[in-house]
Every structure is written in structure tokens, then in C-alpha cells.
DOPA-114835 format. One record per residue: residue number from 1; residue in one letter; chain; x, y, z of N, C-alpha, C in turn. Coordinates in nm, 2 decimals. Example, Ala and Ser with C-alpha at 12.3 -4.5 7.8 and 13.67 -1.06 7.14 Angstrom:
[pt 1,"A","A",[1.32,-0.57,0.78],[1.23,-0.45,0.78],[1.32,-0.33,0.78]];
[pt 2,"S","A",[1.28,-0.22,0.71],[1.37,-0.11,0.71],[1.29,0.00,0.79]];
***
This chain:
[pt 1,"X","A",[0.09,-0.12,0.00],[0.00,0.00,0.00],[0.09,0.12,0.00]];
[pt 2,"X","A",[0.05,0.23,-0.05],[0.14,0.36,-0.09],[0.10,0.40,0.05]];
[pt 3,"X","A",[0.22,0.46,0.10],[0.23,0.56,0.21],[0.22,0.72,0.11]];
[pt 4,"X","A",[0.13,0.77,0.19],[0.04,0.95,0.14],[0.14,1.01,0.21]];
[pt 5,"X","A",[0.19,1.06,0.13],[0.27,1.21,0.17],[0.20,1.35,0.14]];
[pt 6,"X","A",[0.23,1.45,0.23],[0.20,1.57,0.17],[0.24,1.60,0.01]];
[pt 7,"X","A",[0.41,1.50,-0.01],[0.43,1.56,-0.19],[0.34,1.48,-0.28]];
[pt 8,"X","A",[0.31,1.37,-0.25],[0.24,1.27,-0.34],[0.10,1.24,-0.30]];
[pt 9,"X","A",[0.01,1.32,-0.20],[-0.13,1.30,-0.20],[-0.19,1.32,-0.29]];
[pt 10,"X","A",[-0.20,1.45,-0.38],[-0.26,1.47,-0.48],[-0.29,1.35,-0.60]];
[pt 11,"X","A",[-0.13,1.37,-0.65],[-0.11,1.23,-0.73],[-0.17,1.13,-0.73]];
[pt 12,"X","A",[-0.16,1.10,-0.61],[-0.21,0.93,-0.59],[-0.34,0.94,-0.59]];
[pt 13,"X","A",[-0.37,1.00,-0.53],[-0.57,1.00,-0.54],[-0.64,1.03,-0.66]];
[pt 14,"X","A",[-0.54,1.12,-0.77],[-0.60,1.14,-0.87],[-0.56,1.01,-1.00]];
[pt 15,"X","A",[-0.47,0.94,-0.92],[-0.42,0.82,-1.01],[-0.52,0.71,-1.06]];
[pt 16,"X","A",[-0.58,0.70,-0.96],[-0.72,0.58,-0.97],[-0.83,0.63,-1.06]];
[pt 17,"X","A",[-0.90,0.54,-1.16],[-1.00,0.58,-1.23],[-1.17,0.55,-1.15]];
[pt 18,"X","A",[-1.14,0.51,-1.02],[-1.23,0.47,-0.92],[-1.22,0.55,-0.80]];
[pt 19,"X","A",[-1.34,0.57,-0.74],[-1.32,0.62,-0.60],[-1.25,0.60,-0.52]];
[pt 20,"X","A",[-1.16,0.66,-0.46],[-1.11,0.68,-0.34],[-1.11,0.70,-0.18]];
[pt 21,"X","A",[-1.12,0.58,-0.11],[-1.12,0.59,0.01],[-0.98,0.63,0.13]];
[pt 22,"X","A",[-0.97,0.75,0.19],[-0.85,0.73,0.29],[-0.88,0.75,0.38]];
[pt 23,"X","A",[-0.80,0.73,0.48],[-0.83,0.64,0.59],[-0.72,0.70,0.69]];
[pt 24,"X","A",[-0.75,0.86,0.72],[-0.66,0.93,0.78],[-0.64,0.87,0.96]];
[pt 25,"X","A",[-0.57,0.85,0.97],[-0.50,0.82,1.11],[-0.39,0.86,1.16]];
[pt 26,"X","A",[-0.41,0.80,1.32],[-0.21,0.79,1.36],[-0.20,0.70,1.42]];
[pt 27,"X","A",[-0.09,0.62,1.43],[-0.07,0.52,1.53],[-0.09,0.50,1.66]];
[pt 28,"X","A",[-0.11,0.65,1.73],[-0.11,0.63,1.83],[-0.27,0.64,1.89]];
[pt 29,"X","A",[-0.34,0.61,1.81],[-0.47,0.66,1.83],[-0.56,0.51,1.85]];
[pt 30,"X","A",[-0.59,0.48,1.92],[-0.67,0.33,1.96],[-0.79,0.35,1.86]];
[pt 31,"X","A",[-0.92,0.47,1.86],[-1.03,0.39,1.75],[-0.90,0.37,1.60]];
[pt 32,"X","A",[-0.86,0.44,1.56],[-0.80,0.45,1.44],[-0.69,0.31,1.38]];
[pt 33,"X","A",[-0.64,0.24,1.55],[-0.63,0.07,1.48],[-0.75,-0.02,1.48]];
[pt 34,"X","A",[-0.89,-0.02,1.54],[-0.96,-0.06,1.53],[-1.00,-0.02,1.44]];
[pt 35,"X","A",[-1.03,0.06,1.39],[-1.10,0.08,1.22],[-1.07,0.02,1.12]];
[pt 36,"X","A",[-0.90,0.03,1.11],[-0.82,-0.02,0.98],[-0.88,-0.11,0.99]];
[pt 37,"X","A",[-0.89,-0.26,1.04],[-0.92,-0.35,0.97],[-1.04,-0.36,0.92]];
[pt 38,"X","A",[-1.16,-0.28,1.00],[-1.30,-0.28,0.94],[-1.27,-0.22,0.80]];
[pt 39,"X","A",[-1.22,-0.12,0.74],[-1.21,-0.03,0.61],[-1.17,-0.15,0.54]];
[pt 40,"X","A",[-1.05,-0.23,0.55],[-1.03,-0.25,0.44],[-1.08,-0.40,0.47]];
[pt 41,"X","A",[-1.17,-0.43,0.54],[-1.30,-0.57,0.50],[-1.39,-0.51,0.42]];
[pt 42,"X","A",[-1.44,-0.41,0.49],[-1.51,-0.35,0.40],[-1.49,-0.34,0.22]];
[pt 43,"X","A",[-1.40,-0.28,0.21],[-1.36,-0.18,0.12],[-1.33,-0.32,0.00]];
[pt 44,"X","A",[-1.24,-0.41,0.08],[-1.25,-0.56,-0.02],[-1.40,-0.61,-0.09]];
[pt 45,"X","A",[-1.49,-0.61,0.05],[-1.62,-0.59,-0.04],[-1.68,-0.55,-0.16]];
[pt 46,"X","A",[-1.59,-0.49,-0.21],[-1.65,-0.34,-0.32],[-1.61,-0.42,-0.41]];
[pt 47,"X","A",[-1.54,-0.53,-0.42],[-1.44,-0.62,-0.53],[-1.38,-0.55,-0.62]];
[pt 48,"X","A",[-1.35,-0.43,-0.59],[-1.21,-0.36,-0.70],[-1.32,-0.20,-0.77]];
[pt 49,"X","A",[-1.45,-0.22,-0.68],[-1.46,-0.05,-0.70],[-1.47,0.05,-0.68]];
[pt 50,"X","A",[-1.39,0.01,-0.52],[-1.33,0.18,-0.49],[-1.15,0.09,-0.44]];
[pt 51,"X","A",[-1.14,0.24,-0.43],[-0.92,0.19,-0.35],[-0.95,0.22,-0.24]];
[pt 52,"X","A",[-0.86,0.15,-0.13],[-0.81,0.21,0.01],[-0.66,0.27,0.01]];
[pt 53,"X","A",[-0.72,0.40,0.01],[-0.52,0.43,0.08],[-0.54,0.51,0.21]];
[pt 54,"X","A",[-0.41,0.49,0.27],[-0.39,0.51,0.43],[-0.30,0.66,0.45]];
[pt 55,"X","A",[-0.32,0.71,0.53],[-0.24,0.87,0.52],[-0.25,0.92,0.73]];
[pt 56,"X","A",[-0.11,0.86,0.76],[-0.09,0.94,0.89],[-0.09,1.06,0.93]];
[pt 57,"X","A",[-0.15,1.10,0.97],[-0.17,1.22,0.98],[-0.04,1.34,1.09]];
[pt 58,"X","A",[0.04,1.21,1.13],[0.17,1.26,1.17],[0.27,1.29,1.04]];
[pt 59,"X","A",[0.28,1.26,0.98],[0.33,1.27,0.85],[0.30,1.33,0.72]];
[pt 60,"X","A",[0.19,1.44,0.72],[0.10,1.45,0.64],[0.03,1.60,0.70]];
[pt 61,"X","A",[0.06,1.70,0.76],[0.04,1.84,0.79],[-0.03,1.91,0.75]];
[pt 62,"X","A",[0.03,1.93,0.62],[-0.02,2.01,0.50],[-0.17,1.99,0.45]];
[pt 63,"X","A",[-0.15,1.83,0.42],[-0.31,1.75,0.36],[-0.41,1.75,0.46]];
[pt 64,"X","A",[-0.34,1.76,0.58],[-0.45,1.72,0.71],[-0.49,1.86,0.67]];
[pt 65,"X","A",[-0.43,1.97,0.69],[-0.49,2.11,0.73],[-0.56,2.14,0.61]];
[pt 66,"X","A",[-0.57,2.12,0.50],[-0.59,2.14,0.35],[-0.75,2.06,0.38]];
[pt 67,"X","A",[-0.76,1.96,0.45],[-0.86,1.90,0.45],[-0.99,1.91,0.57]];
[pt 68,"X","A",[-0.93,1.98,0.69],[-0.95,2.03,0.82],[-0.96,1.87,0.86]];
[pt 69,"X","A",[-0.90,1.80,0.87],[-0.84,1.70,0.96],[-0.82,1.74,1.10]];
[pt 70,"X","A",[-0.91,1.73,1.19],[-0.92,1.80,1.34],[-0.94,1.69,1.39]];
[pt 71,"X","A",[-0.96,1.59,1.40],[-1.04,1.46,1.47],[-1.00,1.35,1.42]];
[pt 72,"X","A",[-0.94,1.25,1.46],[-0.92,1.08,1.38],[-0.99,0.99,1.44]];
[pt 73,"X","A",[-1.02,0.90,1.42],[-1.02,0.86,1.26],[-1.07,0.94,1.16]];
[pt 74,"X","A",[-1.05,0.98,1.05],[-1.14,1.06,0.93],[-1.15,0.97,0.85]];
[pt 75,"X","A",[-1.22,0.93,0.80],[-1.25,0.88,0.65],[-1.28,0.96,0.57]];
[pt 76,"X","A",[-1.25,0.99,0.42],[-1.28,1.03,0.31],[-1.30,0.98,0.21]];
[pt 77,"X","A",[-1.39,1.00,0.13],[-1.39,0.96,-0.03],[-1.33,1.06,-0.15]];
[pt 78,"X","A",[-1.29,1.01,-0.20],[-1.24,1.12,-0.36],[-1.27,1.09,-0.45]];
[pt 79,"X","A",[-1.32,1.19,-0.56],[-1.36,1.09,-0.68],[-1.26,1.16,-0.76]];
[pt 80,"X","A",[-1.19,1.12,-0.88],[-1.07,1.25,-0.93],[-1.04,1.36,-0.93]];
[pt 81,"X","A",[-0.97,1.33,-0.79],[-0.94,1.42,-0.65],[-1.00,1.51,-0.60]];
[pt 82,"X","A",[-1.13,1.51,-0.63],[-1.23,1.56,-0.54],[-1.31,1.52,-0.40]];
[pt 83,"X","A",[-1.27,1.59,-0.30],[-1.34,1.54,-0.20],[-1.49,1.55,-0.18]];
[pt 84,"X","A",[-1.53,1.40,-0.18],[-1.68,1.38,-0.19],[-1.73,1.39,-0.08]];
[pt 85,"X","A",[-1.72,1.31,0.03],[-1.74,1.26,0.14],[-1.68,1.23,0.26]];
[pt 86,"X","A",[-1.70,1.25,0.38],[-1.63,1.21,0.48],[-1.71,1.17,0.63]];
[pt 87,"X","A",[-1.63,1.10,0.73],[-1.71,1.13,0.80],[-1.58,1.10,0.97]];
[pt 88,"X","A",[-1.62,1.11,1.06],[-1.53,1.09,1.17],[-1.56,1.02,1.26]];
[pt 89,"X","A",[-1.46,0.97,1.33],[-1.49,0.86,1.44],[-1.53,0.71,1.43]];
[pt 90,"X","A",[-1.53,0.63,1.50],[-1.50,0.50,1.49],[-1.66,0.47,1.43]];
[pt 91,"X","A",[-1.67,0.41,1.31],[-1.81,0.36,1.31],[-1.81,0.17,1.29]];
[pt 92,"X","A",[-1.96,0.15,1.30],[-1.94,0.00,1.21],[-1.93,-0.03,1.11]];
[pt 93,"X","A",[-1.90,-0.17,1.08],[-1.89,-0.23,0.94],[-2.01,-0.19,0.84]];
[pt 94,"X","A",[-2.13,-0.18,0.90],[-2.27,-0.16,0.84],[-2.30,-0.02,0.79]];
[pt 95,"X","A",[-2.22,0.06,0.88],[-2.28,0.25,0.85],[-2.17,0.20,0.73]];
[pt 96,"X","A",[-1.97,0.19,0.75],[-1.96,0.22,0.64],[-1.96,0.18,0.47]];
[pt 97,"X","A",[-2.00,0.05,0.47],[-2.08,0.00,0.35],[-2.21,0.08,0.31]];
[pt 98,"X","A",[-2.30,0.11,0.39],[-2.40,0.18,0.35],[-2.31,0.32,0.27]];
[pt 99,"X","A",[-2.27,0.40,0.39],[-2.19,0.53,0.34],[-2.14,0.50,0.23]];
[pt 100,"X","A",[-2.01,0.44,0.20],[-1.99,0.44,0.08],[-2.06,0.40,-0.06]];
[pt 101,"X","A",[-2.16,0.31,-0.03],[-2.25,0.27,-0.15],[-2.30,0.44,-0.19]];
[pt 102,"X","A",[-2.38,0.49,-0.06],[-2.45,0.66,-0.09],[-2.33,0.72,-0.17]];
[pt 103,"X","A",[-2.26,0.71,-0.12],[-2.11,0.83,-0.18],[-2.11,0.81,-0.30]];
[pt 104,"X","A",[-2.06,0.65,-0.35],[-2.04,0.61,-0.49],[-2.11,0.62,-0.56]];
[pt 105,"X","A",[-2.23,0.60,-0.56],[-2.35,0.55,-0.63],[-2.37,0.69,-0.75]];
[pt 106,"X","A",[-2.34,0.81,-0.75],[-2.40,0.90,-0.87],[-2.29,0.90,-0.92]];
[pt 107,"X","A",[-2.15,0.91,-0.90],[-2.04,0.86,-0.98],[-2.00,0.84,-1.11]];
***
């Protein structure tokens, strides 16, 4: 999986011809290791029609503030490199399948 840098966020998000999920965190943040594995069970679900990429938000300044990244976990969606969607805090496997289907679905 690509590590998100402030020099290569843009890039990468706009590299995919599919929606874009990231999955802003930090390590030292307890909901934000419980999530990871929900996202990307989830997100495997979608069988190849959105991406997961991951972006620490210790490493990543610029995109956090660009984004108002105030809170983690964040989740976002992008559709070529537009931010569609987001939401914060630990949820279940169920909100975010639902959420992303709403998100994707006019696409």
C-alpha cells in the first residue's frame, strides 16, 4: 500500500479511475487501529470499485490542514481528486458499507 505524503497526495488520489477511500490516522490513536481492519474488509467488499489508501496524519500536515483533519479517525472519499465525502470517528462495518455505497453510487 502507498504511504500518502503531503508531496504525493494529490497524485495518488488522482491516479485511480475509481473512487477513493483514505483512511486518515495515527498510530497512536486506539479507535483509528480498530477501524483499519473494518475499512479495508469492507472496502475488499466493493471487489475492485473503490481503492483504500492510508495517510498518517503525523506525516502528512499540510493534507491534514488542507482537509481540516481535526479529529481521527477521518475517513474520506475522492472521486478524481475531489473530495466527496467524509465522516469521523469509529463507526461500524454496516454505516460504512452503506456510506460508501451513498457516496459512490451518482459517480
Amino acid at each position: 500500500m502507498t504511504n500518502l505524503t503531503d508531496e504525493n497526495f494529490e497524485k495518488e488520489i488522482k491516479s485511480f479511475d475509481k473512487p477513493v477511500v483514505v483512511d486518515f490516522f495515527a498510530t497512536w490513536c486506539g479507535p483509528c487501529t480498530v477501524l483499519g481492519p473494518v475499512l479495508e474488509k469492507v472496502v475488499e467488499g466493493f471487489s475492485g470499485k473503490v481503492v483504500l489508501l492510508k495517510a498518517d496524519v503525523n506525516t502528512i500536515p499540510l493534507t491534514s490542514g488542507k482537509f481540516e483533519v481535526d479529529r481521527i479517525p477521518m475517513v474520506a472519499i475522492f472521486s478524481k481528486g475531489k473530495l466527496i465525502s467524509n465522516f469521523i470517528g469509529l463507526r461500524e462495518e454496516g454505516f460504512i458499507k452503506s456510506w460508501i455505497e451513498e457516496s459512490i453510487k451518482n459517480l
